[in-house]
N, C-alpha and C positions, 0 to 999 in steps of 0.2 A: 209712784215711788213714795215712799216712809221717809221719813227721816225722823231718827229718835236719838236726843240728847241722855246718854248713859248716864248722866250725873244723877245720882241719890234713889236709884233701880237696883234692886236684889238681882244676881246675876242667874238663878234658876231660872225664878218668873219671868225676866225681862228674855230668857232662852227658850221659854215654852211659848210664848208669845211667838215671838220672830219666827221660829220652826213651824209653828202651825200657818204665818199666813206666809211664810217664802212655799210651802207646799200649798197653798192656795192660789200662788202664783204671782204675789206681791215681789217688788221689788222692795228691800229693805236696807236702809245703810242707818249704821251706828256712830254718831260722834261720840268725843270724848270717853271712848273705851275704858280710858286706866280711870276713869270717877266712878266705875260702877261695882259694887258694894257683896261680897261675900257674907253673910253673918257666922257667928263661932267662934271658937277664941283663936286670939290670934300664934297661937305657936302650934295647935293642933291643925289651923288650915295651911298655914308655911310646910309642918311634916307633911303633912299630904299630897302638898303638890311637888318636893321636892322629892317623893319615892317616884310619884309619875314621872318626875323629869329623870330620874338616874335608872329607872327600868327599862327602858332605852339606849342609852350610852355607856353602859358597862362593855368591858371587852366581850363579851360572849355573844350582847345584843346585837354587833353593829348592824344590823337589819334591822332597827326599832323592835317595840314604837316610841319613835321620837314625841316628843312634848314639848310644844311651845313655850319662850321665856317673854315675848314679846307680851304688852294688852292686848295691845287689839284680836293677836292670834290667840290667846287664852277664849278671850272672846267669842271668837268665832269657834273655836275648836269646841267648847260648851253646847254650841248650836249644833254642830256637827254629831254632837251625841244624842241630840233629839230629831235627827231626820234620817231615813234612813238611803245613808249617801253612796251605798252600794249602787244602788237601783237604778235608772236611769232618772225616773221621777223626781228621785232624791236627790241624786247628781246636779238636776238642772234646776231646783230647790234650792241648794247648798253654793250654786254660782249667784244666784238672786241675792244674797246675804254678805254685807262690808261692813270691816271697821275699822275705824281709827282713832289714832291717837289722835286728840286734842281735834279743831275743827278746819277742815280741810275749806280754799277758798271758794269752791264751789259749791259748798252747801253754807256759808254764813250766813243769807237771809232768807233761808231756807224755810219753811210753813213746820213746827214739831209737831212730834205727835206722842199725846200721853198716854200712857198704859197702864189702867187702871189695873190694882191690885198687887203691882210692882213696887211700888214704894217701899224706903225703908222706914219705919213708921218708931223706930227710937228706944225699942224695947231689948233688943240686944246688944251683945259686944258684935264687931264689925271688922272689917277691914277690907281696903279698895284693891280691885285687881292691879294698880298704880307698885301697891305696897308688895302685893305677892310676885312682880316680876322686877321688881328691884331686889328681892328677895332672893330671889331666884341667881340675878345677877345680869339681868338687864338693863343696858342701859339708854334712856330714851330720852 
């Protein structure tokens, strides 16, 4: 089992990571979900996520697709776009893979584990998956 601290991870790379080794077989959990880091400005990644969230809950939708307001489910649901979770493969891929807000008491002295080439390295504007489901209108 993984355990990887979200805080100051680009939420792509820290997704293309996690997908490739929960299809590997890894088990993987995510702390601290809402510290990890979108790049872009911040009023073009707020519209963005709030069309995914209202493309779903329109009267016409009620069938989705729903969209997470929650981190950690943002989170996960990211991951979910890089496995493919139709499959069975994918399916029990996509069960290997947790996250949460802030640090659960069962992983506090937990071994982390870093992933290179994730980092936010300070050259853009940003903003934390924290921000975009408050955003949203979540409240945690």
């Amino acid at each position: 089992m993984q355990v990887i601290d979200g805080t100051g991870y680009i939420l792509g790379r820290l997704a293309t990571y996690v997908a490739k080794q929960a299809l590997e077989g890894e088990e993987i959990v995510i702390i601290n979900a809402q510290n990890v880091l979108i790049t872009g400005s911040r009023d073009d990644i707020l519209a963005d996520y709030k069309n995914r969230r209202n493309r779903g809950v329109t009267g016409r939708n009620r069938k989705g697709p729903y969209y997470p307001r929650m981190p950690d489910r943002l989170v996960r649901r990211s991951i979910r776009g890089m496995i493919p979770y139709q499959q069975p493969r994918g399916k029990a891929a996509y069960e290997r893979v947790m996250a949460y807000i802030g640090v659960p008491k069962e992983f506090e002295g937990a071994k982390l584990v870093t992933v290179e080439n994730a980092r936010y390295k300070g050259s853009t504007k940003k903003m934390t998956v924290g921000d975009i489901s408050v955003g949203l209108g979540a409240n945690f």
